[in-house]
Each structure stands twice: as C-alpha cells, then as structure tokens.
Legacy VTK file of the C-alpha trace (Angstrom):
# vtk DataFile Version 3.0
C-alpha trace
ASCII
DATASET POLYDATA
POINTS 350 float
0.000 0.000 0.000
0.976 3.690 -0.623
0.731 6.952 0.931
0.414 10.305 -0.445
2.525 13.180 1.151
2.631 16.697 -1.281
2.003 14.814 -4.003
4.637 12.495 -3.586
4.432 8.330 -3.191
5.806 7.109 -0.030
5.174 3.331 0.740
3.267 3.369 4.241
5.125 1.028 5.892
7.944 3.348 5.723
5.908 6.428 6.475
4.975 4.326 9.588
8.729 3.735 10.633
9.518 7.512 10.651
10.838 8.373 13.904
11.656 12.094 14.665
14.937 13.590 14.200
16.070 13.761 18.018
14.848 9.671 18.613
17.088 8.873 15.659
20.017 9.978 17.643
19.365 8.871 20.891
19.325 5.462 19.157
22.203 6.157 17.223
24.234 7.601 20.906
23.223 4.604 22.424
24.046 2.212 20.164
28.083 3.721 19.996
28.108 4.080 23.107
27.728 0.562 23.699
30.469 0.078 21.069
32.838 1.556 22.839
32.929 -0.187 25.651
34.335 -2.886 22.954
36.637 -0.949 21.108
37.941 0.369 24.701
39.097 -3.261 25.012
40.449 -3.631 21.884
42.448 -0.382 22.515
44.278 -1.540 25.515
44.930 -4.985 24.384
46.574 -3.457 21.399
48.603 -1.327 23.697
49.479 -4.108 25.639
50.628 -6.252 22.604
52.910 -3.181 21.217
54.257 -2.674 24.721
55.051 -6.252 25.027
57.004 -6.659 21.906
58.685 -2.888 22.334
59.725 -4.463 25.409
60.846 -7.390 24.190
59.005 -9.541 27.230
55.799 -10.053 28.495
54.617 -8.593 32.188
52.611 -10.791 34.858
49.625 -8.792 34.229
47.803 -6.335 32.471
47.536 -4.332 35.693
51.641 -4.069 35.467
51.637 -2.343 32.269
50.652 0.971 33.831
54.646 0.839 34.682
55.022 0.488 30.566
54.544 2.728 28.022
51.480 1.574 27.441
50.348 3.543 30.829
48.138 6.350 28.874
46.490 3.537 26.808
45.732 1.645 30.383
44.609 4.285 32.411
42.453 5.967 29.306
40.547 3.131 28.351
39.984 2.447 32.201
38.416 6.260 32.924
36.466 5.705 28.996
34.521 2.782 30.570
33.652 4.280 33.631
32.440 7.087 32.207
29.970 5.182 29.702
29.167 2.947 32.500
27.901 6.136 34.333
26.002 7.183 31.056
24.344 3.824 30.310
21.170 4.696 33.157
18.649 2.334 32.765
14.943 1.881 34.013
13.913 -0.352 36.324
14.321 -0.989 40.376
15.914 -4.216 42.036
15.866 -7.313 40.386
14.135 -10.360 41.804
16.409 -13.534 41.235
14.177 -16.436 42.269
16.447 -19.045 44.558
14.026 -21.788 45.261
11.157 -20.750 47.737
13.056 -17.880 48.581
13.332 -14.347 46.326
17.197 -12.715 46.442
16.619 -8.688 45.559
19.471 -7.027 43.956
20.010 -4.084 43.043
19.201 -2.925 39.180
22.067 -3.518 36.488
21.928 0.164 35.849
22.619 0.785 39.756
25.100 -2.179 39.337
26.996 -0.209 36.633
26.936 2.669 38.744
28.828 0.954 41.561
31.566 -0.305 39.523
31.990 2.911 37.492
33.321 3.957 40.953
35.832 1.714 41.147
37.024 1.580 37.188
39.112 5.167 37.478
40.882 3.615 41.047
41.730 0.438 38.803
44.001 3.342 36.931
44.882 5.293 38.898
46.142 3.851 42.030
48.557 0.958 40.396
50.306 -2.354 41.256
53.348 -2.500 42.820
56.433 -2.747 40.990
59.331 -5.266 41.823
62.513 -3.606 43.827
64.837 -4.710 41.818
63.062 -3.997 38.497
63.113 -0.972 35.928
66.706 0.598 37.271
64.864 2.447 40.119
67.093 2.382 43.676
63.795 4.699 45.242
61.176 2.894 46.629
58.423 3.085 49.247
59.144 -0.674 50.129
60.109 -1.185 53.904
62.117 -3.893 55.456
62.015 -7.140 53.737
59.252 -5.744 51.381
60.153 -6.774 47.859
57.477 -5.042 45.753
55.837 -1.312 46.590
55.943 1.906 44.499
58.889 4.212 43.252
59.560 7.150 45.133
59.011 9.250 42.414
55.909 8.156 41.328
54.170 9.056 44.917
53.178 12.690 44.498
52.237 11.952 40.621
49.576 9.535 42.119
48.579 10.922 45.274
47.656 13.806 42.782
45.693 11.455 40.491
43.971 10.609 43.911
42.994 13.821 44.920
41.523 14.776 41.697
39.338 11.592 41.643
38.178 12.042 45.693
36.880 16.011 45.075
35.693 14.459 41.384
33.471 11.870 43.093
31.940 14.063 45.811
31.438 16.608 43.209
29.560 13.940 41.056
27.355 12.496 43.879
26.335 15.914 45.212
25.417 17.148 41.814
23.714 13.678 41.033
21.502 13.805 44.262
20.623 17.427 43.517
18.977 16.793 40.318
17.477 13.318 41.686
16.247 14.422 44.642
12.543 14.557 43.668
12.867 10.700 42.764
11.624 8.664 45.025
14.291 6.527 47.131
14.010 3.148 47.257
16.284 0.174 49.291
19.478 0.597 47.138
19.349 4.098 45.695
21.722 5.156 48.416
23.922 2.164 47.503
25.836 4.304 45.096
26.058 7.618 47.046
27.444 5.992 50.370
29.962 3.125 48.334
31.529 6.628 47.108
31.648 8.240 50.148
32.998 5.615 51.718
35.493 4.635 49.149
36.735 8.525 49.117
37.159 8.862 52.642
38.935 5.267 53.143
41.198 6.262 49.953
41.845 9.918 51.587
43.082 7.706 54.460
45.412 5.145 53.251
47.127 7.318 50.663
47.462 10.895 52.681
47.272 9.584 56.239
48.282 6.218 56.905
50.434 5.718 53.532
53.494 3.908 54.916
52.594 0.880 52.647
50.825 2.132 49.880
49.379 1.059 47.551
48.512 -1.528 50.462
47.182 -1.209 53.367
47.571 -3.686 56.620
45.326 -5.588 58.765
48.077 -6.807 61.583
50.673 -8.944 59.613
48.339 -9.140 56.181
49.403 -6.592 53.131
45.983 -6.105 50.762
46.510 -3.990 47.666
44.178 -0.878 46.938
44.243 -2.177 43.134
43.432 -5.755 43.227
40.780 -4.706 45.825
38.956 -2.119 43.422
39.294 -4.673 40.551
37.367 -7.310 42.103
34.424 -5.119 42.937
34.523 -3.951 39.581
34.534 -7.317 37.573
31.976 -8.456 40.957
29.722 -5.798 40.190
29.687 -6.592 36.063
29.569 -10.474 36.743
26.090 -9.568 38.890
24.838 -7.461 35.722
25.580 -10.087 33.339
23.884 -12.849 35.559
20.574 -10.542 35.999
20.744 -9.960 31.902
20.353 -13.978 31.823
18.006 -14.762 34.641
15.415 -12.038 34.951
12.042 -13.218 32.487
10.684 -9.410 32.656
13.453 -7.098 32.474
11.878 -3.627 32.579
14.863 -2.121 30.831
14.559 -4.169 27.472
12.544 -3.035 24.703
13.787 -5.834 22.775
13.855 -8.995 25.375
16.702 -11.342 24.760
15.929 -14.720 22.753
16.209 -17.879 25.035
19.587 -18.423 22.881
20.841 -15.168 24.134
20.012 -15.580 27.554
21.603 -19.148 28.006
25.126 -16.895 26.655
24.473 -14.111 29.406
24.539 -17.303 32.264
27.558 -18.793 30.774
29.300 -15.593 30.356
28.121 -14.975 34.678
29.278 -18.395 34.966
32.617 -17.453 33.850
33.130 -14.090 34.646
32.460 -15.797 38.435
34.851 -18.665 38.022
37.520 -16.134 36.335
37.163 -13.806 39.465
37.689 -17.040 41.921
40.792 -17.699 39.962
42.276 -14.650 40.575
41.526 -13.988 44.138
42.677 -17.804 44.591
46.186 -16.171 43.143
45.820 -13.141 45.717
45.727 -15.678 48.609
48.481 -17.849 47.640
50.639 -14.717 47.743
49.762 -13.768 51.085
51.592 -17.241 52.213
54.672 -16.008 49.553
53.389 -17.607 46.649
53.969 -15.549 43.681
54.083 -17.860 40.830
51.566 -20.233 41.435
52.086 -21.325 37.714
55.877 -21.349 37.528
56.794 -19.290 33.859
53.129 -19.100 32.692
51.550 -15.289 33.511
48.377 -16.300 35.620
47.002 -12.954 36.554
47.571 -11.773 33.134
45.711 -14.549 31.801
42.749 -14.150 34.337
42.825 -10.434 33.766
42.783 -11.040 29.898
39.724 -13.587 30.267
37.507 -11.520 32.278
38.700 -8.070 29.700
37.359 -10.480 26.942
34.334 -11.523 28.834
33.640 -7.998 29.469
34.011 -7.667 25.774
31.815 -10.110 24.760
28.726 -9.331 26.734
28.736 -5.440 25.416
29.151 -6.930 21.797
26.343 -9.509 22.561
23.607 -6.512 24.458
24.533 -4.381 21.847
23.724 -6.939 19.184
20.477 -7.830 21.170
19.386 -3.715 21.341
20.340 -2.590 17.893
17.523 -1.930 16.545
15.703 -0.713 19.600
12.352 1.197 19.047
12.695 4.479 21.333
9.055 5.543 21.999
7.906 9.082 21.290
6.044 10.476 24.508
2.467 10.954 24.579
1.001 14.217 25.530
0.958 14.397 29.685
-2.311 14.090 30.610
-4.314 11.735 28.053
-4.938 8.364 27.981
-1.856 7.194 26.085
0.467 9.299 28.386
-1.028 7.058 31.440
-0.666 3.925 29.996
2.764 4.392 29.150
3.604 5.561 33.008
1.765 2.133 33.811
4.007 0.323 32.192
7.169 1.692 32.848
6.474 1.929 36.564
8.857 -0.525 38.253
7.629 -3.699 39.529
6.356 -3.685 43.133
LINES 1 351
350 0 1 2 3 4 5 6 7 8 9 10 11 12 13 14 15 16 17 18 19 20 21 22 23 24 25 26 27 28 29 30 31 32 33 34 35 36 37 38 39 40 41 42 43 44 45 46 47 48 49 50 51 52 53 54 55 56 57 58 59 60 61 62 63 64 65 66 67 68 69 70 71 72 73 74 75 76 77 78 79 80 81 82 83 84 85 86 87 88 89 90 91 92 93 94 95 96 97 98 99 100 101 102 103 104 105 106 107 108 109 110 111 112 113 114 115 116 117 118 119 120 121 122 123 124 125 126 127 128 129 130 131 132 133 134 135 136 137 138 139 140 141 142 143 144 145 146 147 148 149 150 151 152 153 154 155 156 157 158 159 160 161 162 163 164 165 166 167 168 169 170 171 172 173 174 175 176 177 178 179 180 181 182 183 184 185 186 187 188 189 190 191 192 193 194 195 196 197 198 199 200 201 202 203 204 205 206 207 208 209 210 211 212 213 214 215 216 217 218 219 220 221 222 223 224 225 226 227 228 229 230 231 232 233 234 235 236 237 238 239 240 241 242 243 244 245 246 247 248 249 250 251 252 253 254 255 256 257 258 259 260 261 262 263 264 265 266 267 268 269 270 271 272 273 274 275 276 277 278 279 280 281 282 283 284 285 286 287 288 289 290 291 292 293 294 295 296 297 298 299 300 301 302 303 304 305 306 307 308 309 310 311 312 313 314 315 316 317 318 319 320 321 322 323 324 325 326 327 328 329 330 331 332 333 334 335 336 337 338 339 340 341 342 343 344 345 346 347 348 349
C-alpha cells in the first residue's frame, strides 16, 4: 500500500517507521556508546601487545603495564569505561532472582553499573606495585624485607591522580543527588552515594594519612593492595549485571527482550566471569603465604585479567547486538490516555 505526502508516493510502511529527528540519535548515541565499551578493550589490548614486543618480554599482568609505556592507553581506556558505565542509566528498580522458595533482591544492572563505574578510574589510577629490583629504580616506598611497593618518584604523581578523583566523586554524587532528589528513594538508591563516600574517605586515608605501605594497606601482619581490591568489585559488580541480563524473564529495561539463545550466553558468560574472578583472588591468597608464581613461567594474573577483559568484551558486543535496533518511543502528551498507559508500564515492579 501507498501513501500520499505533497504529491509524492511514499510506501506506508515506511511512512509508519519515521521516527523524529532527536529519537534517531538517541538510538544512534546509544548504540556507539555501547560500542565503545568494545573498542575500549580492543584499545588496551593493542597497547598491551605493542608494549610487550617494544619491550621485548611479556609482564605478569595487564595491571603491570601501567609501569610500561602503554600507561596512557591503560589508564584511558579504564576512565572511557567508567564514564559510559555512568552514562548507560537504565529503568527499572531491584531485580528479583528467584532461589528456590526464597526471592534474592538485587540491586538494578543500571545501579550495578553505577557501583563499579566507581571503582574503574581507582583500577588506573592507584597501580600495582612494581618489583625492587626492576626498571633501574634504587627509590622505593618498600620497607624492610618488602620486595614489591611503588617508586619514590611516582608518589606525588599519584597521590595527585587521587585527589583529583576524591573532590571528582563528591562533586559527582552531590550534583547527582541534587537533580534526583525529587525521585523517590528506594532500598538501594543510596547504595551508590554511600559506596563513594565511603570509598573517598577510606582512599583519603590510606594514601594521605596512613600511607606507609601504599598502595597496600595492613590488617596486623596481612598486606591487601588498593588495586586488586577495586578490581574485584569492579569485575563483581559486572559479573552480577551479566547474571541478571540472563536470569530475569521481565526485564523492565529491554525493549527488545533477549531470545532464550541469548540468555543461556548471558549465564555462561556470569558463569565465567564468576569462576575467572575465583581464579584470581585464589592467586591473591596464595601470595599472602609467599606464593607468587603459582604457575611457575606461565603469567596467571595476566591470563585471568585477559579472560575476564574479553568476557567484558563479549557481553557489550552480545547486548549491543540484542538492542540494535531498539524502538525508542515518542512520549504521549501528559495528561491523556496514552500518556497514562505508558507511566503504567514503565512503573517498576512492586
């Protein structure tokens, strides 16, 4: 069938798939900004792989390369992600993971993203320790029989990237609950606020205050590092998102729900992402008892680091796959019929 528009033939089915200007571009923004969180991974493993051949060896994780040239590509691609992380806000409240009789309540992926977009930036920022007796340096924060800490001269460099991020963050959360403060607050929409203002206080601490063993901290005879810390909660956080994607039947924040097929990949990419994370605090515990290379000559926490990058990879390339051709709907006028149906069901399950 045809339509006529000023004398002109348009077929109707394409008249019908007009969308306004402005809905054509949040689709278009949304679907690049899912992109990138792809092409950010592609980025630094390219970096890596030019560092590593520049450098004629290969480090014992991707976390080490911030001591590499390859340091602008790690900590860029790092503060990218967090940043689109932060943009990607969803609909939605806490999801309702059925466990038997029982009904687990987690927070919503969008919230989820939220929480580890705090932690991505710290990932880059505040780095892994470098070996004493590596890269020519005779400076180090090390103490005693300490064998790995950070270079002298990197300390004010970092305690600067620090600051910046601690006055960033409050900055960002005061602003943030300023413009949502006529929202109403439910059980975890203060789960965001308070992990920053915790995290910035407790980071003030251990890097201006008590910063004899930074970028650790100790608990009594125990050494944890502010990096590996941050980048579990991060990949934690993500792994939860990931397992909601595959497990929730009505997800309020899909448009286009994912195919049985694509929701089967979203609990084996969990599945992983879980198992991957297990590996590499397993590696954080043997070193507390002095075991560094749990795999003698094979890199194990680059390898774990490189699965759960790819993972991470995977999953954006798969939602963004799912959600490309996402219909954005063109608000009703307030007040009429239409307008009220459309609050009915967006409203949030109870």
């Amino acid at each position: 069938m045809t339509d006529t528009t000023n004398g002109k033939i348009v077929p109707q089915q394409q008249a019908q798939d007009e969308q306004p200007d402005f809905i054509t571009a949040a689709l278009k923004t949304h679907r690049y900004l899912r992109l990138s969180f792809v092409f950010a991974v592609a980025a630094l493993f390219i970096g890596v792989i030019i560092a590593s051949v520049a450098g004629g060896s290969v480090k014992g994780s991707i976390s080490y390369y911030y001591w590499t040239p390859a340091r602008n590509v790690f900590v860029g691609v790092l503060i990218a992600a967090s940043l689109a992380m932060l943009a990607l806000n969803g609909r939605g409240g806490a999801a309702k993971i059925p466990l038997g009789k029982r009904t687990l309540r987690l927070p919503s992926p969008s919230t989820l993203l939220d929480f580890a977009a705090i932690f991505g930036p710290l990932i880059a920022i505040v780095p892994t320790d470098v070996k004493a007796t590596e890269q020519g340096l005779t400076t180090f924060t090390c103490e005693g029989e300490e064998q790995s800490c950070l270079p002298k001269a990197a300390f004010p460099e970092v305690q600067n990237a620090v600051l910046t991020y601690i006055i960033t963050l409050v900055v960002i959360v005061v602003v943030m609950l300023i413009v949502q403060r006529k929202e109403k607050r439910k059980r975890f929409a203060l789960l965001v606020p308070v992990t920053a203002a915790v995290t910035a206080v407790a980071l003030f601490f251990f890097t201006f205050v008590s910063n004899a063993a930074f970028p650790y901290f100790r608990i009594g005879p125990w050494s944890f590092s502010i990096h590996y810390i941050v980048t579990f909660l991060f990949f934690a956080a993500f792994a939860t998102v990931v397992w909601i994607r595959g497990i929730r039947d009505n997800d309020p924040e899909d448009r286009t729900p994912a195919s049985e097929t694509q929701k089967l990949w979203y609990k084996i990419l969990a599945v992983a992402m879980a198992a991957d994370i297990l590996f590499l605090v397993g590696l954080a515990v043997l070193a507390q008892f002095g075991i560094e290379d749990a795999i003698p000559g094979f890199p194990e926490v680059l390898f774990g680091e490189a699965v759960g990058l790819t993972l991470f990879a995977v999953f954006w390339a798969m939602q963004t796959r799912q959600r490309w051709n996402e219909r954005i709907t063109v608000l009703p006028e307030p007040g009429t019929a239409a307008a009220a149906q459309l609050r009915q069901d967006l409203a949030p399950a109870a």
